[in-house]
C-alpha positions as CSV (number, residue, x, y, z in Angstrom):
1,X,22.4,94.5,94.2
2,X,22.7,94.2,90.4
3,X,20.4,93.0,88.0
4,X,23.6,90.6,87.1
5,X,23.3,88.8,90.1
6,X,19.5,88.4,89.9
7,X,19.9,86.6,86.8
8,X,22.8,84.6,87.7
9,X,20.7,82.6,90.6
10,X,17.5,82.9,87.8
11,X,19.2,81.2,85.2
12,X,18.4,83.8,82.8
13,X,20.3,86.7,80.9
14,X,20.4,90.2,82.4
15,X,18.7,92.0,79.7
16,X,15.8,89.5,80.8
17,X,15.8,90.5,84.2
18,X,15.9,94.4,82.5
19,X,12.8,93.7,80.5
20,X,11.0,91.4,83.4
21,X,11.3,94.4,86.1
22,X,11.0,96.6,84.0
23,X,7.5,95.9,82.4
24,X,9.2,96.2,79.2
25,X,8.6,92.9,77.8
26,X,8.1,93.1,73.9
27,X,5.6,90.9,72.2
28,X,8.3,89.1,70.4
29,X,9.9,87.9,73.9
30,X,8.6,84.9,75.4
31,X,9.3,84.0,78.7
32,X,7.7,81.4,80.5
33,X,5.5,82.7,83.2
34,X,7.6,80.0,86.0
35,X,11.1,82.2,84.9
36,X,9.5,85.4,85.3
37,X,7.7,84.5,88.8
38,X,11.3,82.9,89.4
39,X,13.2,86.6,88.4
40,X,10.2,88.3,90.7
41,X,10.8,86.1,93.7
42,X,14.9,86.1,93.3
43,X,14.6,90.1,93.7
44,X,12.5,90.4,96.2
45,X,14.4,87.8,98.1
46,X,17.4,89.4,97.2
47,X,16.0,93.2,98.4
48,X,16.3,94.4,95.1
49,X,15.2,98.1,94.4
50,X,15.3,99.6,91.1
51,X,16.9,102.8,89.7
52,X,14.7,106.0,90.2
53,X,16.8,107.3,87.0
54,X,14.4,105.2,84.9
């Protein structure tokens, strides 16, 4: 599972979904709290697990 495919059903770009599961949103990003619960909830559906090279 990518991070490309997580934002494709979010609606949002995949540096988004980088930043969203990340933590590494940056004061001059806003998101709106409903497309990062949305991101959240697409991943989990989706089984997502992040990299452990991070």
């Amino acid at each position: 599972m990518t991070q490309k495919v997580i934002a494709k059903q979010s609606g949002v770009s995949a540096s988004m979904v980088s930043r969203i599961l990340s933590g590494r949103l940056e004061q001059a990003v806003v998101i709106s709290e409903e497309k990062e619960f949305r991101v959240r909830r697409v991943a989990e559906e989706l089984g997502y697990r992040g990299s452990c090279q991070s």
